[in-house]
C-alpha positions as CSV (number, residue, x, y, z in Angstrom):
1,X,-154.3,178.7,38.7
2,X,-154.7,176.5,36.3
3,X,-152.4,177.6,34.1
4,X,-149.4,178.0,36.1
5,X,-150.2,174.0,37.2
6,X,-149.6,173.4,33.8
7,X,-146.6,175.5,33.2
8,X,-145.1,173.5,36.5
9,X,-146.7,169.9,34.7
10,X,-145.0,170.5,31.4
11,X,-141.3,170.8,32.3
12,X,-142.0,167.5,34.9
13,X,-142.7,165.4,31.3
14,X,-139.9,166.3,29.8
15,X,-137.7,165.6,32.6
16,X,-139.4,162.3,32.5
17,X,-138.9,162.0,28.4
18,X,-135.0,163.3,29.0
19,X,-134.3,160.5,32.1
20,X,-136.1,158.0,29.3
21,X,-133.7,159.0,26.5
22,X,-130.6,159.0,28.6
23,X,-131.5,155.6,29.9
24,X,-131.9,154.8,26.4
25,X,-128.5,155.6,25.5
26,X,-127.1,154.2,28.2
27,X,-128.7,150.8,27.7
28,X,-127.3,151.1,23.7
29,X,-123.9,152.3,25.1
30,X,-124.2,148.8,27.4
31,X,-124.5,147.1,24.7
32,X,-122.3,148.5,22.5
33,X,-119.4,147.4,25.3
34,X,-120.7,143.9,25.8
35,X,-120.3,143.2,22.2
């Protein structure tokens, strides 16, 4: 059981880490235009 919580846990964090990253590069792209 344990296991496959993890295995369902793990992909959730890098979901979180890619949505981070993308907001990231959006935010540069931003202000990359407004300069």
């Amino acid at each position: 059981m344990k296991e496959n919580r993890n295995k369902l846990v793990t992909p959730s964090i890098l979901n979180v880490e890619k949505e981070k990253r993308i907001d990231y590069v959006n935010s540069l792209i931003d202000l990359g235009i407004s300069w």
